[in-house]
Each structure stands twice: as C-alpha cells, then as structure tokens.
C-alpha positions in Angstrom: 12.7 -0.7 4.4 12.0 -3.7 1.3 9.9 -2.5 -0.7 6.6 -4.2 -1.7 4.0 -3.3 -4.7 0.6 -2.1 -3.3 -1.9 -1.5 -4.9 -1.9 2.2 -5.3 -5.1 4.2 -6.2 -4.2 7.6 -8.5 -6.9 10.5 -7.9 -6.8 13.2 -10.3 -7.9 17.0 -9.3 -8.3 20.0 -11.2 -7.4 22.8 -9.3 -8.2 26.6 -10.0 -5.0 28.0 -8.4 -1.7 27.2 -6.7 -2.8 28.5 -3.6 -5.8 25.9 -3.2 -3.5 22.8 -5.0 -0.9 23.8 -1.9 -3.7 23.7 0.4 -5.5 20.4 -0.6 -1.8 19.2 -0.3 -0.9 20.7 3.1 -4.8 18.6 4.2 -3.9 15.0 2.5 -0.7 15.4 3.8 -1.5 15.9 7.8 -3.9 13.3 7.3 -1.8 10.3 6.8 -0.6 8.2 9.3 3.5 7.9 10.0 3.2 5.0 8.2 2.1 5.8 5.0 4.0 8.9 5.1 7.4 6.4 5.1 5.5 4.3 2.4 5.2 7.2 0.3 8.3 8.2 0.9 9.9 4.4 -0.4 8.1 5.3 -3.4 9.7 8.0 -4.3 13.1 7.2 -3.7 12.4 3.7 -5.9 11.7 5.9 -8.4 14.9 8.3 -7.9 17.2 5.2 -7.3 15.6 2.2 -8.4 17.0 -1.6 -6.9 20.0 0.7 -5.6 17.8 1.6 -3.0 15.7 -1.8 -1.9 18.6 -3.9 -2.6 21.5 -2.8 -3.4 24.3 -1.2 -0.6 24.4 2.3 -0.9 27.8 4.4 -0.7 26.9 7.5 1.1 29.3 10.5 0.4 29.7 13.4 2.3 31.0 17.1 0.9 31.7 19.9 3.3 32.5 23.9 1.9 33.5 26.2 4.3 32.7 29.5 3.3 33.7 32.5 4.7 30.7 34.7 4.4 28.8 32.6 7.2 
C-alpha cells in the first residue's frame, strides 16, 4: 500500500450536537467506496507512523496477559 499525495478537499461543518456530527459521520462514511475507505485509512496511519509505514519494514510485536477473571 505506497502511498501517493492526492489532492484532498477539507469541508468544514458546524454541527449543533454530537448526536447529528455522529450521524453526518455514520452517512459519509457508508457512502464511500472500499477503496477510498483503505485510502483514508493510509492517511491516517502516515500520519501516526510516518515513512515507517510507506517505506520502512515494520517490526510487529505481539503481548498476551492471561487473566484469570475471564
């Protein structure tokens, strides 16, 4: 998944309450296609991990707690 700069058009909306921001939300997000849901998703983690992860390897680390209350 290499990522590539789009241009990317911002919208700004005022909303009146959480409810109706969550539900505007809930709308844009059904609407988009699988694709642009994974773009969107690049975006994000470019921003949480930068080059690390378009181009750098990755070292994935797993932790496992066994509790005994489950």
């Amino acid at each position: 998944m290499g990522s590539t700069k789009r241009d990317r058009v911002i919208a700004v909306k005022k909303f009146s309450s959480f409810e109706e921001e969550n539900r505007a939300e809930h709308h844009r997000l059904a609407a988009l296609t699988h694709e642009e849901r994974l773009h969107e998703f690049e975006i994000l983690q470019e921003r949480v991990w930068g080059t690390k992860w378009t181009k750098d390897a990755m070292v994935k680390t797993a932790r496992i707690e066994r509790v005994s209350w489950l």
